[in-house]
N, C-alpha and C positions, 0 to 999 in steps of 0.2 A: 050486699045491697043490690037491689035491682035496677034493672038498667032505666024502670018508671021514674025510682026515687032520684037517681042519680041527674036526670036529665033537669032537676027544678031545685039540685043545690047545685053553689058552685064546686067549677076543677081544677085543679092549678098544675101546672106546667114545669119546670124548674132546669136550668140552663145549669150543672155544676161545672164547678172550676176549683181550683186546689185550694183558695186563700178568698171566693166568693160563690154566691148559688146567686142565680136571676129567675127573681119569681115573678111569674104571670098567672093570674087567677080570671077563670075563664064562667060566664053564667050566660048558657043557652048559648049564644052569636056574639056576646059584648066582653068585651076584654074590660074587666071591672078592676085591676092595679097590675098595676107591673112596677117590679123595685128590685133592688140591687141590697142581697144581704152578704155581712160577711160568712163565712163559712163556720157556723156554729148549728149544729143539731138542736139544740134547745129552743134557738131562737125560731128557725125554721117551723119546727113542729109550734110553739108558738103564734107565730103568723099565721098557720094554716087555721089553725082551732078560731083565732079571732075573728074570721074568714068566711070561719063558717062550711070550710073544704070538705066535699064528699071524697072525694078523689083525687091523689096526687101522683104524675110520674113522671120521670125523666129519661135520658138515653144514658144507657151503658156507655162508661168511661172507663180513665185511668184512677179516677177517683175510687172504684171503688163499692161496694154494696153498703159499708157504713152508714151513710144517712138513710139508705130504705130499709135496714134490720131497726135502727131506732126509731125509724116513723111505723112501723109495723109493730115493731114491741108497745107502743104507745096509743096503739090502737087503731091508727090510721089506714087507710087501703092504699097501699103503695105498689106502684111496679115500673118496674124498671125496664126500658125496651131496647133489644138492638137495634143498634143506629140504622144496619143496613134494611131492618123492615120497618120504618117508620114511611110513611106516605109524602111525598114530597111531590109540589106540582112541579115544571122547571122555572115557574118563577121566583122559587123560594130557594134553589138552588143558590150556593154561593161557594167558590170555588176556593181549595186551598183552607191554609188554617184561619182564615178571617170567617169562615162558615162560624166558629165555635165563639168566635167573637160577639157576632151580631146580638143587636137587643132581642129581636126577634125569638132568638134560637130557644125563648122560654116559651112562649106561646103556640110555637107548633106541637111536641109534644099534650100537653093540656090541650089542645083542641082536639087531637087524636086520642086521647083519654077521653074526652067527653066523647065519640065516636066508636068509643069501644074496640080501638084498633091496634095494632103492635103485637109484640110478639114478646113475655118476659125470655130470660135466659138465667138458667140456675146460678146461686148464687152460691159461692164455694162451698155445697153442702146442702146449704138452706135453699130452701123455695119458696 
């Protein structure tokens, strides 16, 4: 998809956690839902398509590549960034493990997906 099309649908963000994902869905500047699902791929890739999502992606975790091999198998453009190159100002900064807590921590990503910025990291095999 081009970085034209991409900028005039929405992109959403996605916070994972073991037993929940925190979606933020991002269009141009406006942060258009944020929600808290359980950790279920069907559901996710669901929300996204209702959505309307050109773009989804999260930061490399303990979780996993799981949810971005079935949102890629499904058609979706997914990627997955490390943590240490995502762009952080220091007000978004938050120290310790309550960084991974924050509502927040979906909408950074996804606004950095709409920005075009990150870095994936191979995923055991797959790219």
């Amino acid at each position: 998809m081009s970085d034209d099309t991409t900028t005039h649908l929405p992109v959403a963000g996605l916070d994972v956690h073991a037993a929940s994902i925190r979606l933020a869905v991002v269009l141009k500047d406006e942060l258009l839902d944020e929600r808290t699902l359980p950790f279920d791929c069907q559901l996710v890739e669901r929300e996204l398509r209702r959505r309307g999502v050109a773009r989804v992606c999260y930061e490399a975790g303990p979780t996993g590549f799981g949810l971005a091999r079935h949102l890629r198998d499904a058609g979706l453009q997914c990627d997955v960034i490390a943590p240490g190159l995502v762009p952080r100002r220091s007000s978004d900064r938050v120290e310790g493990r309550q960084a991974r807590r924050t509502q927040a921590g979906a909408a950074l990503p996804g606004r950095d997906a709409r920005a075009g910025l990150g870095a994936e990291p191979r995923a055991g095999g797959r790219a």
